[in-house]
Structures are given as structure tokens and as C-alpha cells.
C-alpha positions as CSV (number, residue, x, y, z in Angstrom):
1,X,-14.9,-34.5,-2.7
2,X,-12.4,-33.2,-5.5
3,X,-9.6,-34.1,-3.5
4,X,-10.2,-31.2,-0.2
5,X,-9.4,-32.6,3.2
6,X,-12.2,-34.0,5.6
7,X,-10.7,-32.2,8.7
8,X,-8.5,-29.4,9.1
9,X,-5.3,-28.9,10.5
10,X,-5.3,-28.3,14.1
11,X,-5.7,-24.8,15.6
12,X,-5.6,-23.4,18.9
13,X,-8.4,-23.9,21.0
14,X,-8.4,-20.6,23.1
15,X,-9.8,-19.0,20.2
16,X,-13.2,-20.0,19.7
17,X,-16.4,-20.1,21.9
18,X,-17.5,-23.4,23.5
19,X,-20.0,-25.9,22.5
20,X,-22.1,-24.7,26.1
21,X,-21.6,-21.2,24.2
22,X,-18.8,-19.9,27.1
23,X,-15.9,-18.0,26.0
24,X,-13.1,-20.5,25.7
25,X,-10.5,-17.8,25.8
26,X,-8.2,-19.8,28.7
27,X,-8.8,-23.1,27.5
28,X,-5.5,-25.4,26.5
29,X,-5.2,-28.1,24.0
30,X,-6.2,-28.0,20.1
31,X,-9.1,-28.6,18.0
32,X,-9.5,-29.6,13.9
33,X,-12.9,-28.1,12.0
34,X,-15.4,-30.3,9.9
35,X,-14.9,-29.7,5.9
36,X,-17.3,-26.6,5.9
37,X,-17.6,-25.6,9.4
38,X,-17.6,-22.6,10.9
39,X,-16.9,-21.6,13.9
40,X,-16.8,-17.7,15.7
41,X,-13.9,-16.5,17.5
42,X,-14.4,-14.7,21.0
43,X,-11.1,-14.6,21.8
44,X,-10.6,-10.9,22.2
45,X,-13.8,-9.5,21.2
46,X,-13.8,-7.5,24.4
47,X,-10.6,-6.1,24.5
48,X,-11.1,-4.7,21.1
49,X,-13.8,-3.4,21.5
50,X,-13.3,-1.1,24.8
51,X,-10.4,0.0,22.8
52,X,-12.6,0.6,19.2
53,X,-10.8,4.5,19.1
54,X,-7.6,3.4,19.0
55,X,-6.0,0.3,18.6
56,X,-5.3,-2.0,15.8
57,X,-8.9,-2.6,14.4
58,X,-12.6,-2.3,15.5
59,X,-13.5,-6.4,14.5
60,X,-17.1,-6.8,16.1
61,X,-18.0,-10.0,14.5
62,X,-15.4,-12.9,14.1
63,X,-15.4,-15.7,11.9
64,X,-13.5,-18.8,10.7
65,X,-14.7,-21.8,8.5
66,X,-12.8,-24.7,6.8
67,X,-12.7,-24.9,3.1
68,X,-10.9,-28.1,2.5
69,X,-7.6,-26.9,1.0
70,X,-5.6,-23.7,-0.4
71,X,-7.3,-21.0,-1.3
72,X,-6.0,-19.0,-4.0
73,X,-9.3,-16.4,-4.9
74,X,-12.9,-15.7,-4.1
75,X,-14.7,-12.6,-4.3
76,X,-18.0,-11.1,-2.5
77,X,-21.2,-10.3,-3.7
78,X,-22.5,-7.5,-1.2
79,X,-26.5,-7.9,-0.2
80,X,-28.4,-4.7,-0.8
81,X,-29.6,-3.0,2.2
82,X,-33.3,-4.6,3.4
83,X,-36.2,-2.1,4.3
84,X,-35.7,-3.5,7.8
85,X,-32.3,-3.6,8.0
86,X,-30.4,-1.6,10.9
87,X,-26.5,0.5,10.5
88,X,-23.9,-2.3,10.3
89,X,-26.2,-5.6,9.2
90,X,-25.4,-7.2,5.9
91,X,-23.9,-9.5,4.8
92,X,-23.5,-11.2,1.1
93,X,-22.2,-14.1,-0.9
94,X,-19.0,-15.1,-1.1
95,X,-17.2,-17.3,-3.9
96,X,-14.1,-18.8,-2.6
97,X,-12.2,-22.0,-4.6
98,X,-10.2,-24.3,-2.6
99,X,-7.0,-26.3,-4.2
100,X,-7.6,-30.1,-3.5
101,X,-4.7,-32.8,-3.5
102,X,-2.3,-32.7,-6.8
103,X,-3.4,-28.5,-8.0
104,X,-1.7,-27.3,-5.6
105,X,1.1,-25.3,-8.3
106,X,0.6,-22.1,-9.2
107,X,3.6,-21.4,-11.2
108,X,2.7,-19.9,-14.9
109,X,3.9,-22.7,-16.9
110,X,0.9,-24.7,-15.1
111,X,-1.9,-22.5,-15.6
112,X,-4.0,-23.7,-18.5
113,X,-2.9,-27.3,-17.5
114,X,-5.1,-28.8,-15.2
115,X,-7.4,-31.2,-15.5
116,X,-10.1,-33.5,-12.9
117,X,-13.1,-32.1,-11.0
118,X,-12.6,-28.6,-9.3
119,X,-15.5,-27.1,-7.1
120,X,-16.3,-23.4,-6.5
121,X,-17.9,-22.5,-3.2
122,X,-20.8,-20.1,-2.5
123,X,-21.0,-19.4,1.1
124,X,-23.7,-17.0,2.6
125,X,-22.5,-14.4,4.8
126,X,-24.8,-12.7,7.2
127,X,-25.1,-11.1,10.4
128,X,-28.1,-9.0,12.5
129,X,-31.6,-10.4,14.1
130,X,-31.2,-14.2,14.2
131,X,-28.9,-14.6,11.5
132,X,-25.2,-14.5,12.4
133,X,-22.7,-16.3,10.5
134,X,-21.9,-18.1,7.2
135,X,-22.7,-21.3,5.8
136,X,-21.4,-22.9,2.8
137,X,-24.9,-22.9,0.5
138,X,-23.8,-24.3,-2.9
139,X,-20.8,-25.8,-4.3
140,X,-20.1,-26.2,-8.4
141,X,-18.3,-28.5,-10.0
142,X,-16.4,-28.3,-13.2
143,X,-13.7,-30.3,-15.2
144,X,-10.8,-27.4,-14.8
145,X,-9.1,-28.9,-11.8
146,X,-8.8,-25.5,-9.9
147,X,-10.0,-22.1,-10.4
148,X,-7.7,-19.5,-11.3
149,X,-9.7,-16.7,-10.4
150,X,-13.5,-16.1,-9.8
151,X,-15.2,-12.4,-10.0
152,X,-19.0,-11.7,-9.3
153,X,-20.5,-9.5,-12.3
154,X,-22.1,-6.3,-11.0
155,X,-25.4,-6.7,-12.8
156,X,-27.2,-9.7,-14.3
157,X,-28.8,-7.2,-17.3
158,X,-26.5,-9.0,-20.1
159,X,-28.6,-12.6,-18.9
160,X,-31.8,-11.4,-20.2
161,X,-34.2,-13.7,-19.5
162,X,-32.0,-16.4,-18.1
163,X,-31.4,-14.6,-14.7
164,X,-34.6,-16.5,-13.0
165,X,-35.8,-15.5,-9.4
166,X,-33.6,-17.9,-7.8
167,X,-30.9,-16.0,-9.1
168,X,-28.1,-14.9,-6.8
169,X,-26.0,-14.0,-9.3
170,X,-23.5,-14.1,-12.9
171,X,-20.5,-15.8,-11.7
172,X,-17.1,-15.7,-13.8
173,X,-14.7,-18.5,-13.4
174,X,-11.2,-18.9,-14.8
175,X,-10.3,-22.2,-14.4
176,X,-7.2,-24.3,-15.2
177,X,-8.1,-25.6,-18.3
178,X,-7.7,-22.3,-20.0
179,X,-11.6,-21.4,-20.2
180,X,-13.7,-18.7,-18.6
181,X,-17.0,-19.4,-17.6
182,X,-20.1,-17.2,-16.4
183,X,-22.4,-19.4,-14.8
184,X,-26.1,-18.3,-13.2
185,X,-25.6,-19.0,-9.1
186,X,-29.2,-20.1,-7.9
187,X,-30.3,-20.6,-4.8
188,X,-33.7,-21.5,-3.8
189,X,-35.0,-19.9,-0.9
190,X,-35.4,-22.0,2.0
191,X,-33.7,-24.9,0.3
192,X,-31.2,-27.6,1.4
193,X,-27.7,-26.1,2.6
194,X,-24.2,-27.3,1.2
195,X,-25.8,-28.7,-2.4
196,X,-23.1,-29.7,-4.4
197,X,-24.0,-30.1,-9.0
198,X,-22.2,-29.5,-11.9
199,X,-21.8,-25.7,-12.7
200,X,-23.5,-24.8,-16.1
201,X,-22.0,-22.0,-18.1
202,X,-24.1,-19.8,-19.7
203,X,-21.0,-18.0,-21.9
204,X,-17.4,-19.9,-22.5
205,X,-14.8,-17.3,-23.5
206,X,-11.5,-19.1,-25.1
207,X,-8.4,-17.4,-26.5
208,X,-5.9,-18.6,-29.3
209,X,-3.8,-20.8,-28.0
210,X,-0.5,-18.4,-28.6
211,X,-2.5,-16.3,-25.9
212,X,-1.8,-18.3,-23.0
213,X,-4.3,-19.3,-20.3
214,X,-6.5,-17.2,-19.4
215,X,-5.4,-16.1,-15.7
216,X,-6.7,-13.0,-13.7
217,X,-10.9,-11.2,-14.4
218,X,-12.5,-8.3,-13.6
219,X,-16.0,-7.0,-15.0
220,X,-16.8,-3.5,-15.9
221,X,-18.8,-1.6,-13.9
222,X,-20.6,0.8,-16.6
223,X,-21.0,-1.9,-19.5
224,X,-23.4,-4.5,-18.3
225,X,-21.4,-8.0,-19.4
226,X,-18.2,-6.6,-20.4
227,X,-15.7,-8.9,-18.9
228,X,-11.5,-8.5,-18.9
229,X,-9.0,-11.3,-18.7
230,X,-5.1,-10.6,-18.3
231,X,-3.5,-13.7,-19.6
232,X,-0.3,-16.0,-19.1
233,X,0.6,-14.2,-22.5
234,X,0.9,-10.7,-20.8
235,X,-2.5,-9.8,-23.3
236,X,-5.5,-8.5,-21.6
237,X,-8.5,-9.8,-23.6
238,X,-12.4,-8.5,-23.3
239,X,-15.9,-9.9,-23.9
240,X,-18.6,-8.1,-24.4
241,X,-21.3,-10.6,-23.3
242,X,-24.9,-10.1,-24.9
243,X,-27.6,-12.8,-25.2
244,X,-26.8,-13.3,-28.6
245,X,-23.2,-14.9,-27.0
246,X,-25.1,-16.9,-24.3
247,X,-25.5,-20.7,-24.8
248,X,-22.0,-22.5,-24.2
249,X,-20.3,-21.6,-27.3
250,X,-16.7,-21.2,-27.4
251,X,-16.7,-17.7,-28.1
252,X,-12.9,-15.5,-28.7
253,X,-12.6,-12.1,-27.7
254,X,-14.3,-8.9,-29.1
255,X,-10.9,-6.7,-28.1
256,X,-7.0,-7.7,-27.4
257,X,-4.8,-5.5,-26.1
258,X,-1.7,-7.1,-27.4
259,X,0.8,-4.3,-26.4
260,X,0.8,-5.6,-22.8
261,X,2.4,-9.1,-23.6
262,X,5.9,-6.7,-23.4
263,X,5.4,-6.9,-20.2
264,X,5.5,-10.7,-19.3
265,X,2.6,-12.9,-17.7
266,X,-0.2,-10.4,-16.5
267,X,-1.0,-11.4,-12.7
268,X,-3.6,-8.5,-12.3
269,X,-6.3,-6.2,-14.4
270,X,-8.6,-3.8,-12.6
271,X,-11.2,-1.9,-14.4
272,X,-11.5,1.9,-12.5
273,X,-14.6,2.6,-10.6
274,X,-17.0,4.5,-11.3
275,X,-17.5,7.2,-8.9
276,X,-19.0,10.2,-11.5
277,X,-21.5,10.2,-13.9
278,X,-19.0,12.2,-16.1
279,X,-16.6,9.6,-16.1
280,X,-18.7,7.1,-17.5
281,X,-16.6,6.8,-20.9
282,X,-13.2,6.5,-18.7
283,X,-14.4,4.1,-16.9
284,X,-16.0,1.7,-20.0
285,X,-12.8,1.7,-21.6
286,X,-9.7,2.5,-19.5
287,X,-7.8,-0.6,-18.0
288,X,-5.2,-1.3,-15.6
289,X,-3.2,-4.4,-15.9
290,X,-0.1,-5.4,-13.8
291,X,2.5,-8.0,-14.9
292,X,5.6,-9.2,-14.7
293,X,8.7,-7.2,-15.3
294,X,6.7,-3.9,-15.8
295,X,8.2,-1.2,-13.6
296,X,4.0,0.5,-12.8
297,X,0.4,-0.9,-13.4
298,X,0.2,-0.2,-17.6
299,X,-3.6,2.1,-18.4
300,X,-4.7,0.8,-21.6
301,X,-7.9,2.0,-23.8
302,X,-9.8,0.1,-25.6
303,X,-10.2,2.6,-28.4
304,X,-6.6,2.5,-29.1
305,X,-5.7,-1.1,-27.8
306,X,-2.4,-1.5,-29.3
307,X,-0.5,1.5,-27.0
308,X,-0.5,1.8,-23.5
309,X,-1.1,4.9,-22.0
310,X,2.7,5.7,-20.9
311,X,5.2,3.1,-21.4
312,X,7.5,2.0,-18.6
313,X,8.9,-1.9,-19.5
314,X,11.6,-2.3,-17.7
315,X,13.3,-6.0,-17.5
316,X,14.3,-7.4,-13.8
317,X,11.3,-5.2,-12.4
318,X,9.4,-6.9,-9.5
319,X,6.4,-8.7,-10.3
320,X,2.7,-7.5,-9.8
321,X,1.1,-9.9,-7.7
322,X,-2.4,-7.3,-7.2
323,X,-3.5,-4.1,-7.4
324,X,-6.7,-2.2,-6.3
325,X,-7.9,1.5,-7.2
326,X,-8.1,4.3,-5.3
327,X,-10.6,7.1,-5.9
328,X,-9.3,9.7,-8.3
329,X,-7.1,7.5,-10.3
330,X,-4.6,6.3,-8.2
331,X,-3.4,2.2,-8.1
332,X,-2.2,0.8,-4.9
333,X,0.0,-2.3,-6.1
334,X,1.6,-5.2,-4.7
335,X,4.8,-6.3,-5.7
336,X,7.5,-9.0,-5.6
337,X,11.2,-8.4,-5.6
338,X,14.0,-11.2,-5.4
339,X,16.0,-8.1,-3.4
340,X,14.6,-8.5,0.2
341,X,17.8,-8.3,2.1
342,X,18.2,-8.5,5.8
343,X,17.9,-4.6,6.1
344,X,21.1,-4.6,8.6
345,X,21.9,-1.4,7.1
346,X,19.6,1.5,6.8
347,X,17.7,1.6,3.4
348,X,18.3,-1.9,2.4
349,X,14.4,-2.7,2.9
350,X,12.0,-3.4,-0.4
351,X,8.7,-1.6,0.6
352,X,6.6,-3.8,-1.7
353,X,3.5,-2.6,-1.5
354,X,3.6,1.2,-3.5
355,X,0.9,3.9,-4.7
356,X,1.1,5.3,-8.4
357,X,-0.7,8.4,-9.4
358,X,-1.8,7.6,-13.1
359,X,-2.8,11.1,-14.1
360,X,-1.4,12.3,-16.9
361,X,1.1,14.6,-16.5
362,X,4.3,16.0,-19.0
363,X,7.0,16.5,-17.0
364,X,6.5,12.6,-15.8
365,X,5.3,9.4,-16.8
366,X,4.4,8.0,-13.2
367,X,6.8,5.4,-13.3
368,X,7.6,6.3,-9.6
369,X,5.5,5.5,-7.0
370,X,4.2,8.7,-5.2
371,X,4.5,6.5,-1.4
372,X,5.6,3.0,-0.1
373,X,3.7,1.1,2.6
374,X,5.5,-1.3,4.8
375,X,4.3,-5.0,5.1
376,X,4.3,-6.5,8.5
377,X,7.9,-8.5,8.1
378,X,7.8,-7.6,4.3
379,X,6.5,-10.6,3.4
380,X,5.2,-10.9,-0.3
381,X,1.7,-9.0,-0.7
382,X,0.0,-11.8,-2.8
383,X,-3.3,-9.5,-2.7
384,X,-4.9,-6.2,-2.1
385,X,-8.0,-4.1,-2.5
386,X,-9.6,-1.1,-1.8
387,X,-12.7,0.6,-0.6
388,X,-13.7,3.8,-0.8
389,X,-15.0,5.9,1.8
390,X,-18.9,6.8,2.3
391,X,-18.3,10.4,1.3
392,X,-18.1,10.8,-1.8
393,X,-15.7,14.0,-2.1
394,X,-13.2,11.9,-0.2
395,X,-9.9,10.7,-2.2
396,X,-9.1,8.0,0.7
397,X,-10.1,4.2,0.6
398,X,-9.3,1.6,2.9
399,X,-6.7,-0.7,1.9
400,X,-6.4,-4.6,2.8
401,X,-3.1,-6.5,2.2
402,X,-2.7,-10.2,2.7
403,X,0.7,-11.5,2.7
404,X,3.2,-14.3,2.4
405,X,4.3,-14.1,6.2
406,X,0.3,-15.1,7.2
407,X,-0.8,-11.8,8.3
408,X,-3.5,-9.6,7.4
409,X,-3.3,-5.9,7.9
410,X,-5.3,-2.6,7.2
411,X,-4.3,1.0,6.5
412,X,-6.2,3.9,5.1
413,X,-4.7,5.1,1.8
414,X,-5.5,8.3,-0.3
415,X,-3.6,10.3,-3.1
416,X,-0.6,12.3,-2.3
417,X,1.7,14.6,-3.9
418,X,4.6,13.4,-6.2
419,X,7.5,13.9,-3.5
420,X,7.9,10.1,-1.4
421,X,7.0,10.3,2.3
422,X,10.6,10.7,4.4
423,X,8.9,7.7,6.6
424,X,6.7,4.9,4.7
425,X,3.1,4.0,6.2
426,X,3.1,0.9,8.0
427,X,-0.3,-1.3,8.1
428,X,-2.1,-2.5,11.1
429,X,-2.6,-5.8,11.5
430,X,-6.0,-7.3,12.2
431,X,-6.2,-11.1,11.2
432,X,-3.5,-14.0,10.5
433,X,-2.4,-17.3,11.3
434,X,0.9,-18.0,13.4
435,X,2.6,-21.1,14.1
436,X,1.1,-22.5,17.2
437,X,3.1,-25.0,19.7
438,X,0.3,-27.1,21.7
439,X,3.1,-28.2,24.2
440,X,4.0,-25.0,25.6
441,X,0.4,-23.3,24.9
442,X,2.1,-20.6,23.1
443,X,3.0,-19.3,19.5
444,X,6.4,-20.4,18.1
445,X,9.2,-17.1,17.9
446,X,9.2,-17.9,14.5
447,X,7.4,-19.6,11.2
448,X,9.2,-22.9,11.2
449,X,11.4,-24.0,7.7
450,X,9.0,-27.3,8.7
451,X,5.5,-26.6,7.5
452,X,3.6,-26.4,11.0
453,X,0.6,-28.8,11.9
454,X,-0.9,-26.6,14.2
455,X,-1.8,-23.3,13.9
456,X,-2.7,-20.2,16.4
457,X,-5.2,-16.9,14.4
458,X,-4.3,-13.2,15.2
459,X,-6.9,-11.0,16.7
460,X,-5.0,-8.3,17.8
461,X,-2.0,-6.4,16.5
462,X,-0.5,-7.1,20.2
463,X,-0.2,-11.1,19.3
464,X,2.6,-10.3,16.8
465,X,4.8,-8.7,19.6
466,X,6.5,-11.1,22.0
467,X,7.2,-10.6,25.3
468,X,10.5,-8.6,25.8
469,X,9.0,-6.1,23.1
470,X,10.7,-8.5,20.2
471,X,8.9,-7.8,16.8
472,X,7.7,-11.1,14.8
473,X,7.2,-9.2,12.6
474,X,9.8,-6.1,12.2
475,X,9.1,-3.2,9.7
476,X,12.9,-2.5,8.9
477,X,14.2,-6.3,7.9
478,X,12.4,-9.4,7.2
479,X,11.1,-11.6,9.3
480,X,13.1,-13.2,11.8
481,X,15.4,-16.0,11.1
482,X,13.5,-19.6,10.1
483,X,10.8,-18.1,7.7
484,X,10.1,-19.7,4.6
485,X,10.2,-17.3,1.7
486,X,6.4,-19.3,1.5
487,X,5.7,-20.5,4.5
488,X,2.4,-22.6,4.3
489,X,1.1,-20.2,6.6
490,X,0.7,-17.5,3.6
491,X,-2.5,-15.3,2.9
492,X,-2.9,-15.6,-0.4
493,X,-6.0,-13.4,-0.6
494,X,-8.2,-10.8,0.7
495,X,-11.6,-8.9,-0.4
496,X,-13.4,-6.5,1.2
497,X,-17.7,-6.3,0.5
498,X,-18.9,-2.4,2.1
499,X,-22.8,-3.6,1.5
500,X,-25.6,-0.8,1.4
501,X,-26.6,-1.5,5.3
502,X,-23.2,0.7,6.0
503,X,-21.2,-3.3,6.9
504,X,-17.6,-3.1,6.0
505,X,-17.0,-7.2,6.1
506,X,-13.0,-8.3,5.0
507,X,-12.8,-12.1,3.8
508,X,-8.9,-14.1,4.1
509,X,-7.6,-17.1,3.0
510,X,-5.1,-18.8,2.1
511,X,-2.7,-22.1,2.5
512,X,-3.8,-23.5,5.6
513,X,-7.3,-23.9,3.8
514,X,-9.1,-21.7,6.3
515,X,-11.3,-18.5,5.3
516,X,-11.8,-15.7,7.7
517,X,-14.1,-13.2,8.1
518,X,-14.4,-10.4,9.7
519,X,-17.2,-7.2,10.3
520,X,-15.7,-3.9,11.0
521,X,-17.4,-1.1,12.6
522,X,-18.7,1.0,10.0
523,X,-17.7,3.9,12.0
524,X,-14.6,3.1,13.0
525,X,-13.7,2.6,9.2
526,X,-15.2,5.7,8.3
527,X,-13.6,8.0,11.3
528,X,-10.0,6.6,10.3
529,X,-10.4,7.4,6.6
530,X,-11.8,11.2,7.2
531,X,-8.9,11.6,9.8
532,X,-6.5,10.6,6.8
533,X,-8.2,13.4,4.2
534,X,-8.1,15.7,7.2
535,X,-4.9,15.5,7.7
536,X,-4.1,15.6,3.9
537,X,-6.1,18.9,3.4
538,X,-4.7,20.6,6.4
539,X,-7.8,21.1,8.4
């Protein structure tokens, strides 16, 4: 099927729960996961929660399915809140796109290239009364090889009458043939699991060819159908998709923001939230866009497209690999830098992941970050995003990084003052993958040079300590000697989907082909962000 692997690489056994349903916790050996199967971890389950309050992360569901390949994007669909639902069920859809054999490349010179049969998953994700877990519920097809980047459309208003009952929801796909798509996702109720047809787009956006490919989406959340693309180009183009643009035409863009191909290739473009009713107008038109060689994210508005708001090119820059927003206008950003020295002197270490307060402000243009965030052995932070708390006079979010080194981590994250913190946050890790040894029973001290074949998942923030109090991850220098500056363990993204039953649920994948996803306790979430605006207000 499109070129995805039957059977997984192998993973540690002690992980997951045992066909007879006992905790297989102190079990040896390895086992390999079915295309599509999913499977729930126990290992740890306990532990974390007796220690909910104060340790690493409150996980209190678990899951891990098999996707068939890398996994470069997805994106969740959050389920609204049921009459009968209870605090912390929920669940939603998930998109997710899996790299088969031969698109596996994801340098810019290939996007726009591919060609064969590419599939985009849609996996159900649910938990509470006798429905716990996820199942893989429709896969679509299409001619693009591999999907650059898929994003859920808030609303389904611009579909008119084509949004039918079955309808899950509008899809966007950018895939490698240098098209966007919005397909209708429909699922019957009570139908046949894992269906697999040829997607049908409902709108085709295309850009001149001097463009580039289109490469990263995001939809607006005030203007029902309005859809952004950052492209290969460094332009950020914009649809506004009516039913008079439905139908499968090729259709080019109603804006460009041509002042953004400075920059280089745009890897990232985030519309703001909306959080006010007053800001309704910001958020229709103001957009974030990170690319290569820019020094910050670059605010454009679409009522004066051809001049950012501030300009900060500067060539050599690190690249923008994500970004997410925080409430009040702040962008947390993950960067690459070719300067990720050892750190055997004091200050040599590249915090790549850095907060930028965009407010406008005369005395400066926000070109430097206001604070720096440690990555777990400052491996490349291939994605990021944010959610916001419940309370909505709260300036802190939650903040999810996945990086290069196969680790996932969480930190809470608000707006600061201009000054940079004497000592840099440093995220807690709560999922991963590690290289795994079956003949010893034990993780290897470090990620081989030699892809591993066998692979061990984090739980626990304690698994990335060895004994002897050794660090496999250090915050001061990179990680220790043997890593790959991509090893295949790499996470190469992460989403979180807060639904209205109060369920924070965090989705990871990445190389290895397997997606993760975890439940947090609502209230654990919540208590660590107010602690964070507590401490920020001085209360």
C-alpha cells in the first residue's frame, strides 16, 4: 500500500500490556506492530500517576500505533464536548501522512517533485465509557507522492451544501506535486474501519510556477475558508475559498505576500488566535511566517501585503523549522543553527527554541528574543505548538517541542519582559524513542551513528538519566558522543487537541513510523500553567 511497511521495527516489549491484558512491565524480548495497530502502554502508568503533583508529566492514557513509515505532519480535529460527556473524555480526529519507500527527502529542492500514490490517514481518537483508543478509520489516496503538510479547517461554512452529514470535516492537503487540496473527510457512522479510496478535492489551489511549491498551511480562524500557504519561494499566498471556487478548478491565489521571499524558503506560517471579539480584524489579516535566514518570525497584513511589519533579514540566520502562538501576541519559535558546538566552555550552547514578543514598540523592532528554552540534548526542534490555558485572562500556554534527538518534552510558556532570563527554561520530557539493545535488556548510552533496528519509548523523564546520574541528554552541550545530527530516531512532529470535555491529548511522530498519543490530566495542565502566571504577576 503506497510503499508503507507491513510490520514495524522492533520495540521493546516491557512497554505494553499483554494479550491476557496483564501489565507486561518485566517482560524481556521485543515485539513488531501490524501496519495500523495500536497498542497501549502500561509501562509506568502507576508511577506517574502517584507522582501527578510533581514529576515530569501527568500521562493517564498511553498510546502507540504503526503508521507504515516517516511521519512528517498531521494535525487534530478536537470532538466537541457530548451532553453525556464527563471532565477529561474526548477525543477527536487525527490526520497524520506517513512517507512510504522512495519520498523519503525532504530537502527544498524536492518539494513540488513527487510523484506515485500517497495516502493521508484519519485515525479516530477517543477515550471514556467503552471507548478507549484509536483506530485508523479512513485512508486517502492521491497522486502527490507524500504530503507536505495537512491542516483541519476550523469550520465547514465555506462548503455550503457539500458538507453532508457524514461529514467529519474540510481537510487541506499540500502534497508533493505542488497542489493544495481541501477534500470533505466522511465517515459513515457505524461503518467499516481502515477504508482506504481516492481523496476528492473539493478546491485545488496552484501557484505560478516562479512561486515554488506550495509547502507549509494554516487556516484562519475568523474567515470561514480563508486558507494560507508559505511557499518554497519564501511567499506566503492566501485563498479565500467560497462555493463559487469549489469544484476542482485550479484556482491561484486571491493575495501574495511577496515581501517574504527575502527571507528564503518559508518552513512555517501561523495565523494568531483569536482570543477577543475585539481583535477580530487582527486576527483576519495579520500573519506570521518563519523562513530561512530570517533573524524573527516576519507579521505581515494582508492590507498592505508587500511590507512586513518590522524588517529583520539577516543572511546566515538559523532556519525556522515551527512556530506556535502564545496568547497576547507572542511566537514561540523553533530554530536550526549549523553553530551547535560541544558547549565545553560556558556559553557556547545554541538555545534553539526562543520566544519573541511581536508588539509594536519604538525603541525596538523585536528582533531579540525576550527568553530561550533549552531542548533536551539540543537537538533540532523540528516542531512546536501551543495551547492556551482555560482561563481566559491568562497570557501562559502550554508548549510541546518534538526534536531531532527523539524526545518529546513539555514546558509552560507565557510572555515576559524584554530583559533575557539569567538561566534559560528547560522542558520536561514526557514521550520519545531511544535506541533499545534486546541483548542486554537495556537502552544503548547513546543514539548509534548506525540507524537502530530496535527501539525502546520514554515514559518518564527518569528513562533519560542513566544510572551513575549521567545525562543522555545534557542541557549545556549536545548529546553525547555517537548522535547523528538526524538520527532516525527524530520526532519530526507534535500537535496538541485541548477538546471542549476539558482533554488535553499531545499526538508524536516521526522517523521510526510510529505515532504516539498521549491524555494529560486536565488539571495537571491547568495547575502548572496558573503556577507560571502566578509567579509572573508576583502573587
Amino acid at each position: 500500500m503506497d510503499g508503507l511497511r507491513a510490520r514495524s521495527p522492533s520495540v521493546a516489549a516491557r512497554a505494553f500490556e499483554r494479550s491476557d491484558g496483564r501489565d507486561d512491565a518485566t517482560s524481556s524480548g521485543t515485539i513488531e506492530f501490524a501496519l495500523f495497530e495500536c497498542k497501549r502502554i502500561t509501562r509506568g502508568n502507576a508511577a506517574m500517576q502517584r507522582a501527578r503533583a510533581s514529576a515530569s508529566s501527568a500521562v493517564v492514557d498511553d498510546y502507540v500505533a504503526y503508521l507504515g513509515g516517516a511521519v512528517w505532519t498531521m494535525d487534530w480535529l478536537a470532538r466537541a464536548k457530548t451532553a453525556d460527556a464527563r471532565e477529561g473524555e474526548g477525543g477527536g480526529w487525527l490526520a497524520a501522512a506517513a512517507r512510504g519507500a522512495g519520498h523519503h527527502a525532504h530537502a527544498v529542492r524536492d518539494v513540488g517533485a513527487c510523484r506515485g500514490t500517497g495516502m493521508v490517514q484519519v485515525w479516530r481518537v477517543e477515550t471514556g465509557r467503552g471507548a478507549n483508543g484509536t483506530v485508523m478509520v479512513k485512508g486517502l489516496t492521491h497522486a502527490g507522492g507524500c504530503a507536505l503538510d495537512v491542516k483541519w479547517s476550523p469550520t465547514m461554512e465555506f462548503l455550503g451544501d457539500r458538507a453532508t452529514d457524514d461529514a467529519v470535516g474540510a481537510l487541506a492537503v499540500s502534497s508533493g506535486d505542488g497542489e493544495v487540496k481541501v477534500c470533505v473527510v466522511e465517515v459513515t457512522k457505524g461503518g467499516e474501519n481502515g477504508v482506504v479510496e481516492e481523496a476528492k478535492a473539493e478546491f485545488v489551489g496552484v501557484v505560478p510556477k516562479e512561486y515554488g511549491a506550495p509547502w507549509r498551511l494554516d487556516w484562519n480562524a475568523v474567515v470561514p475558508g480563508r486558507l494560507a500557504a508559505g511557499c518554497t519561494s519564501g511567499r506566503v499566498v492566501v485563498w479565500d475559498i467560497d462555493e463559487k471556487s469549489l469544484g476542482g478548478a485550479p484556482t491561484y491565489p486571491k493575495f501574495v505576500v511577496a515581501a517574504a521571499a527575502q527571507a528564503g524558503p518559508c518552513r512555517a506560517v501561523r495565523w494568531p488566535p483569536r482570543e477577543f471579539a475585539e481583535d477580530e480584524s487582527v486576527c483576519a489579516n495579520i500573519i506570521a511566517c518563519g523562513n530561512d535566514y530570517a533573524v524573527k518570525p516576519q507579521l505581515f497584513d494582508l492590507r498592505a501585503p508587500f511590507a512586513p511589519i518590522g524588517d529583520a533579514y539577516e543572511r546566515g540566520q538559523p532556519w525556522t523549522l515551527d512556530m506556535a502562538w502564545l496568547p497576547r501576541g507572542t511566537l514561540v519559535v523553533g530554530f536550526e543553527t549549523s553553530d551547535r558546538s560541544s558547549g565545553k566552555k560556558k556559553g557556547a550552547t545554541k538555545m534553539l527554541v526562543q520566544q519573541f514578543d511581536l508588539t509594536a514598540n519604538a525603541s525596538d523592532d523585536g528582533a531579540r528574543p525576550s527568553t530561550q528554552h533549552a531542548v533536551p540534548g539540543r537537538g533540532s526542534p523540528w516542531s512546536v505548538d501551543a495551547r492556551a490555558s482555560s482561563d481566559p485572562t491568562s497570557a501562559a500556554a502550554m508548549v510541546a517541542c518534538a526534536s531531532s534527538n527523539g524526545v518529546i518534552c513539555v514546558s509552560p510558556m507565557r510572555y515576559v519582559s524584554r530583559t533575557i532570563k539569567s538561566r534559560p527554561d528547560v522542558f520536561d520530557t514526557c514521550a520519545g524513542m531511544l535506541a533499545y539493545d534486546a541483548a542486554t535488556n537495556r537502552v544503548a548510552d547513546a543514539n548509534p551513528v548506525t540507524p537502530p533496528e530496535c527501539f525502546d519509548f520514554i515514559t518518564s523523564s527518569e528513562q533519560v538519566s542513566l544510572k551513575g546520574g549521567t545525562d543522555l541528554f545534557p542541557t549545556d552541550r549536545a548529546a553525547m558522543p555517537g548522535t547523528r545530527e538526524t538520527p532516525t530516531t527524530a520526532q519530526h512532529c507534535v500537535r496538541w487537541s485541548k477538546d471542549e470535555s476539558g482533554g488535553w491529548w499531545l499526538a508524536s511522530a516521526g522517523e521510526a513510523g510510529f505515532l504516539r498519543l498521549q491524555r494529560f490530566d486536565g488539571k495537571w495542565v491547568e495547575d502548572k500553567i496558573a503556577k507560571l502566571e502566578r509567579a509572573h504577576r508576583g502573587d
